[in-house]
Structures are given as structure tokens and as C-alpha cells.
C-alpha distance (Angstrom), angle and dihedral (degrees) to the residues before:
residue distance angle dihedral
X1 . . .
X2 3.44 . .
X3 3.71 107.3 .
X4 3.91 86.7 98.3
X5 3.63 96.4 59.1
X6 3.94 82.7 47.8
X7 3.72 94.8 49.9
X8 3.88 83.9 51.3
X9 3.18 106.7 52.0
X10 4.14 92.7 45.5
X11 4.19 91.4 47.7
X12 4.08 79.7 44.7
X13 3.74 99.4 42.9
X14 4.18 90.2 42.3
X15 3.74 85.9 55.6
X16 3.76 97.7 42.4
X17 4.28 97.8 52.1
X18 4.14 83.3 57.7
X19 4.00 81.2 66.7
X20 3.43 113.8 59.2
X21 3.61 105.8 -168.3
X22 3.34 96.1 47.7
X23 4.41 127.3 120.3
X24 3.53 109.6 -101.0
X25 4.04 82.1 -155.1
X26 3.68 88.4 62.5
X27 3.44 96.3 43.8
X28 4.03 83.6 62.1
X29 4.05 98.9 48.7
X30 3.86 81.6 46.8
X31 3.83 97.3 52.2
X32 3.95 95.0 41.4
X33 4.29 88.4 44.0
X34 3.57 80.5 53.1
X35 3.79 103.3 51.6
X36 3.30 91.2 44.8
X37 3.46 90.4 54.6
X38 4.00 91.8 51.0
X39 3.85 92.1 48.5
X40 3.98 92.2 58.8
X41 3.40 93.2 45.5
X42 3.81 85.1 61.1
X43 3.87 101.4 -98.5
X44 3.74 124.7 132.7
């Protein structure tokens, strides 16, 4: 059930450390946004 927020936060997160000024904070709405995203699309 969770293994798409998971997924989303880690593809967010490996994104987010390439920027280094960016919020970690955002980085966290962005990843859970995104796995919620993947889970109604029908991922894990």
C-alpha cells in the first residue's frame, strides 16, 4: 500500500540532492504527491 509513496519519495529525493538549494520539506510533499500519483495510476 505504501510502496508507491516510497518509490516517490526515493525517485523525488534522488532528484532533489542533485539541487542543492533546494527544501528538503518540499522534496517530501513532492515525493508523497508523487506516490500517490503512481498508486492511482495502478502502480504498487
Amino acid at each position: 500500500m505504501f510502496t508507491g509513496i516510497i518509490q516517490g519519495m526515493a525517485k523525488v529525493l534522488s532528484i532533489e540532492e542533485k539541487k542543492p538549494f533546494s527544501h528538503p520539506r518540499h522534496s517530501v510533499a513532492r515525493g508523497y504527491a508523487g506516490g500517490a500519483r503512481t498508486r492511482e495510476l495502478g502502480g504498487e
